[in-house]
Structures are given as C-alpha cells and as structure tokens.
C-alpha positions as CSV (number, residue, x, y, z in Angstrom):
1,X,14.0,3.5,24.7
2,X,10.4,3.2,23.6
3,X,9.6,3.7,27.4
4,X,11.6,6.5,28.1
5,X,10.2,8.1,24.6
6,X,6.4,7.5,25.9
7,X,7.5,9.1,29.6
8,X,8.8,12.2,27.6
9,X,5.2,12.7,26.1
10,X,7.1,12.5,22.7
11,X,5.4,10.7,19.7
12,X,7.0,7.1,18.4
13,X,6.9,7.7,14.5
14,X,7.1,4.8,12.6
15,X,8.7,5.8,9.4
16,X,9.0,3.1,7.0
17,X,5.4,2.2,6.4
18,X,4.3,1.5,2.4
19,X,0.8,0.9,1.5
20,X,-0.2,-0.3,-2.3
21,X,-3.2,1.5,-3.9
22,X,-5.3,0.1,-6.3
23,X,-8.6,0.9,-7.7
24,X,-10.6,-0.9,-11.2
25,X,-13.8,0.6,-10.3
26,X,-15.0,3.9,-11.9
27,X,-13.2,7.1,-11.7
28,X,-9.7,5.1,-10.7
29,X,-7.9,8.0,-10.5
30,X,-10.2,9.7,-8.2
31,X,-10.4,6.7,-5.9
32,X,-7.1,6.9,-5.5
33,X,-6.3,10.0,-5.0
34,X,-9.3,10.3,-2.7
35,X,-7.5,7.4,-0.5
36,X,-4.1,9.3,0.2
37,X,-5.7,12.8,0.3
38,X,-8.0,10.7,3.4
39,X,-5.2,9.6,4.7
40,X,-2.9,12.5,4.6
41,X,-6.2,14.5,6.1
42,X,-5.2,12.9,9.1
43,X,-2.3,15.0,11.6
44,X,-1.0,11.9,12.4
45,X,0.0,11.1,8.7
46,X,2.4,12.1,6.8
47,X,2.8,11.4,3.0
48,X,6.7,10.9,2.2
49,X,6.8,9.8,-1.6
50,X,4.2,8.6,-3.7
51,X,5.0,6.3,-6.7
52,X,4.4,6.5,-10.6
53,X,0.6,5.1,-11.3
54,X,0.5,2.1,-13.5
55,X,-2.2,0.3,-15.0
56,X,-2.1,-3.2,-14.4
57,X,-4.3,-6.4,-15.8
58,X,-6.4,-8.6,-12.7
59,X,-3.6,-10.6,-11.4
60,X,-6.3,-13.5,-10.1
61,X,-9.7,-12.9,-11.2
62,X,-9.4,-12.2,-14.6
63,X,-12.9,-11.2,-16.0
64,X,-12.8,-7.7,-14.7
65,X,-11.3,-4.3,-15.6
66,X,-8.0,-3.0,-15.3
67,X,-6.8,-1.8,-12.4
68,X,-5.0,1.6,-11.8
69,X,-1.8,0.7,-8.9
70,X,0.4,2.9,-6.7
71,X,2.7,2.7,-3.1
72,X,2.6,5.3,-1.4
73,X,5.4,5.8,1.5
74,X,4.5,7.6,4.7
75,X,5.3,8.4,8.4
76,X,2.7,7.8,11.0
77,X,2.6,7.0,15.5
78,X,-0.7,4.9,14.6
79,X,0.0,1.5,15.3
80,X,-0.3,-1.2,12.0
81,X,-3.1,-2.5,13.4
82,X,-5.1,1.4,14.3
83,X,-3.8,1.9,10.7
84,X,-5.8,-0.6,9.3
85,X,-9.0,0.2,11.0
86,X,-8.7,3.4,9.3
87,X,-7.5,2.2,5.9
88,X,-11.0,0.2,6.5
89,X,-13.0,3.3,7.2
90,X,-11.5,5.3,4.0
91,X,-12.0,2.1,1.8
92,X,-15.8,2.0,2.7
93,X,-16.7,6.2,2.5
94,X,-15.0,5.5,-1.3
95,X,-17.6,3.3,-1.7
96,X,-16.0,-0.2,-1.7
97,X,-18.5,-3.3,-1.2
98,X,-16.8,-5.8,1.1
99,X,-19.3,-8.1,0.2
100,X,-17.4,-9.1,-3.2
101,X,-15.5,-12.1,-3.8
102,X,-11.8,-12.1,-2.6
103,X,-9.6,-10.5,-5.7
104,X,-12.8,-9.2,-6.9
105,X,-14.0,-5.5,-8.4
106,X,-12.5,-2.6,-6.2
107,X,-13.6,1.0,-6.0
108,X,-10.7,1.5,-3.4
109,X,-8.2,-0.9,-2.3
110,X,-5.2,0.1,0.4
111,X,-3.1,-2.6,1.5
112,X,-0.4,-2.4,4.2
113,X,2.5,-3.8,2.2
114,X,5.0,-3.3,5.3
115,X,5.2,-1.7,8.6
116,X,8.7,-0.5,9.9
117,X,10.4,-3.6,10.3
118,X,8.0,-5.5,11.9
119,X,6.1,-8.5,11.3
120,X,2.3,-9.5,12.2
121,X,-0.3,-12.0,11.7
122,X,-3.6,-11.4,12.7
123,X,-7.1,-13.1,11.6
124,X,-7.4,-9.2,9.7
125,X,-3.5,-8.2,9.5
126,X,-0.8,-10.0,7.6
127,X,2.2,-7.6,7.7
128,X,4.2,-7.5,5.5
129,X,2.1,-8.3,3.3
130,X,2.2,-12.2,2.1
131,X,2.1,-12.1,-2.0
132,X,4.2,-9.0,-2.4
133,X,7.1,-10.9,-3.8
134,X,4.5,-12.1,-6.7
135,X,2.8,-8.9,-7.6
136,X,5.1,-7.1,-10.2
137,X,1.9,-4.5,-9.8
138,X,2.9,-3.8,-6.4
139,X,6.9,-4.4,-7.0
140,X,7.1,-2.1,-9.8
141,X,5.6,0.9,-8.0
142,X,7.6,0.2,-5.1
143,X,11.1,0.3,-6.5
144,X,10.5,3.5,-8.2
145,X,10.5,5.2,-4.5
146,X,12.4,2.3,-2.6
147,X,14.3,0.3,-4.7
148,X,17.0,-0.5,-1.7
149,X,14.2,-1.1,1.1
150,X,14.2,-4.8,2.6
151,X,11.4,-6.5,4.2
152,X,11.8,-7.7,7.5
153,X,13.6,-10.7,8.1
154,X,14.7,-10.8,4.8
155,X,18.3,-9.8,2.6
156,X,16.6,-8.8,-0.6
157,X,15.6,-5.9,-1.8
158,X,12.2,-4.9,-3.3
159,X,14.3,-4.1,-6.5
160,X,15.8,-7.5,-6.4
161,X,11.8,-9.2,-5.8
162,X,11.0,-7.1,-9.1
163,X,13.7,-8.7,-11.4
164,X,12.9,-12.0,-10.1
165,X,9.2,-11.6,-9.7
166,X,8.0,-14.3,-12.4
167,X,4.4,-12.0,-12.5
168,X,4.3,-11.9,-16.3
169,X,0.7,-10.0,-16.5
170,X,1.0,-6.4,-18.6
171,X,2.2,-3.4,-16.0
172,X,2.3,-0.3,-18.1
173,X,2.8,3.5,-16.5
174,X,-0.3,5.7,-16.3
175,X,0.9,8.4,-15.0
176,X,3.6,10.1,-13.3
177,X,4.1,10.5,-9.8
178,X,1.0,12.9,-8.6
179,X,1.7,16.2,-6.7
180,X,0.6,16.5,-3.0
C-alpha cells in the first residue's frame, strides 16, 4: 500500500503523533505557545487537539522552577526522525541552551511522546517515548485529549498509565485548553 500511495504522488499522513510541551524558563506560556504556533507554521503540520496546561513540580532535578506542561496531538507526512530535527530547530530559535544538565532548566522542551504506531531507538530518538508511563505531567495532559489511545506494542491505555502511574509530585491545571 505505502508503495502504491508514493506512485500516486499522494502524501502518507501519519496521524496519531503526540508531542509533550514543557517549558520552566521565563515567559512559560509564551514558550509554549511559540513551539506549536512553530510547528503548526509548517504546511506539513497540522494541530488536531491541544491539551489543558498544567503546572507541574521538577520530576528529577528538583532545585529549579516549576514547569508549565502540555500534549499536543497532530497530523504530519514528516518522518519521526525529520520531525525531530525540526522539534530541534524550534527548541533552539526559543532560546533553549543544550548545554545544560539532562532534566535541567528549559526555555522550550518538545518531546515526541509517540509516533503512529511505531517504535524506534536511535542514539537521538526513542519513540515512544521511554518514561511516559512515570510522568503523571505528561499522562495527565494526555488523557484529557486521548484517554483510549494505546502505545505500540502495548494493551493499556494512556488513561489506564495515569491511574497507575505511582508519579506523586503536585500536577495542578493552569489553564484551559488554548485556542488555535
């Protein structure tokens, strides 16, 4: 099928991609919303639902601010690993240093939490992502848009992750889901 759809000229979407948001840097809001209006800039993204914003405490490196977390579900034909290089580039023009320590201060943070139903380990690509099922800052956001969505290779739902995720740090809403 894929062949036939690439001899046809036609576009392969992939449709089920959800990134995780989070800034702790500055203007939080503005960081974030300057990462999905960069990526929905782009013709060959397309936003589908954007989650609640919570404010979450560090989950690993403590002594640091707040963070400010979101998942974001869209449609794209980039490839997870084209996505990322560009997830790279908007994480940089926000301003973040990639010098930091791992878990460290973020102006910008996008992480590919899961693309399609595909799996992928790279030296610079672990999809889906490999602490999602302890990150109630990343679960909680997720099942407000996808509660019934699986990850690959897997039974249970992102829904089901939350009310077993043993993440006890303080999650709190911010703010509603923003307009776009």
């Amino acid at each position: 099928m894929r062949s036939k759809l690439k001899l046809l000229g036609q576009k392969i979407v992939n449709d089920r991609v959800y990134l995780g948001l989070g800034s702790n840097l500055g203007d939080r809001m503005h960081h974030l919303l300057f990462g999905i209006d960069q990526l929905t800039n782009n013709d060959r993204v397309r936003l589908i639902k954007v989650s609640s914003v919570y404010n979450s405490e560090p989950k690993y490196l403590i002594d640091q601010d707040d963070f400010l977390n979101m998942v974001i579900h869209i449609e794209t034909d980039y490839s997870g690993t084209e996505l990322l290089k560009i997830i790279k580039k908007i994480e940089f023009l926000a301003g973040r240093d990639f010098n930091i320590e791992r878990n460290g201060p973020r102006v910008l943070d996008i992480d590919i939490l899961s693309f399609q139903q595909s799996t992928c380990i790279t030296n610079d690509l672990q999809v889906p992502h490999p602490k999602i099922a302890e990150r109630k800052f990343v679960l909680m956001p997720w099942s407000e848009i996808s509660p019934k969505f699986t990850l690959p290779d897997s039974d249970i739902s992102i829904e089901t992750l939350l009310s077993e995720c043993s993440d006890t740090s303080s999650i709190k809403k911010y703010k509603e889901s923003v307009a776009f």
